[in-house]
N, C-alpha and C positions, 0 to 999 in steps of 0.2 A: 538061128536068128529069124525072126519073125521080120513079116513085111513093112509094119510103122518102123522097128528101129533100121533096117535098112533105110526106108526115107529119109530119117532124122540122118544117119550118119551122109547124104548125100545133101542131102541140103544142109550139113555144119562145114562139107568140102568145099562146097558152095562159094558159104559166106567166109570162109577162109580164103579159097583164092583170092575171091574180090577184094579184098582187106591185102593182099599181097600185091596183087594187079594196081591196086591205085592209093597205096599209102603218098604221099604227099613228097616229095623231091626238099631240098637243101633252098635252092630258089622258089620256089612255093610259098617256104615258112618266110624267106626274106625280102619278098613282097608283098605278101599279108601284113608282117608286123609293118615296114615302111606304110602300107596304107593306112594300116589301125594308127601309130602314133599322129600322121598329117591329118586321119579326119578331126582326133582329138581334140589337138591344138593346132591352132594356127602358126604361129609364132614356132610351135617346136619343127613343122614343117617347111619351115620359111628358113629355119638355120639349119635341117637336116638332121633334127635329131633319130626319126624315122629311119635311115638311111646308114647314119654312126651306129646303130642298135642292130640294124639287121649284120651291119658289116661286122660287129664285135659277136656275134653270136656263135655258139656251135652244136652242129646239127645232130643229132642222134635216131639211129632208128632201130627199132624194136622187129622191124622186118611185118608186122602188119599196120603199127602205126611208127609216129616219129613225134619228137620233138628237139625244140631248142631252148637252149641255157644261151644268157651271159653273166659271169661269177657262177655264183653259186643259187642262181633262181630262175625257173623256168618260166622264159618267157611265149614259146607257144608249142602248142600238140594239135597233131593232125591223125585222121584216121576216114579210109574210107574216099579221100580224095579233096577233103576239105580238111582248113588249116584255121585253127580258135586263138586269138593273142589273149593274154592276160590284161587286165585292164591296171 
């Protein structure tokens, strides 16, 4: 092995740890989504729909990233330490 592909493979463990170190928790995804639906709407955060969503959700993790479903549709994915809702 040559000295670039040793680098390259040290900095792909790198970015792999990091992606393992700070994939996003179960609570993460379920106070993201609570905020994303209250900033939305008003009204939905005034009766808590924010809050029903995160509570009906289930959390999945892929072990460098994660996300969550409720039914059958993903409502958010994280990766890296930050969490994205669906809109």
């Amino acid at each position: 092995m040559n000295r670039s592909s040793i680098i390259t493979l040290v900095i792909a463990a790198a970015v792999l740890l990091a992606a393992l170190a700070t994939n996003p928790s179960a609570d993460r995804h379920r106070v993201k989504i609570r905020e994303s639906v209250g900033e939305r709407n008003v009204l939905a955060r005034a009766v808590g729909v924010g809050a029903l969503t995160a509570f009906a959700s289930s959390y999945h993790s892929l072990g460098v990233a994660s996300y969550t479903t409720v039914g059958n549709r993903t409502v958010s994915w994280g990766a890296f330490g930050l969490v994205f809702v669906r809109s």
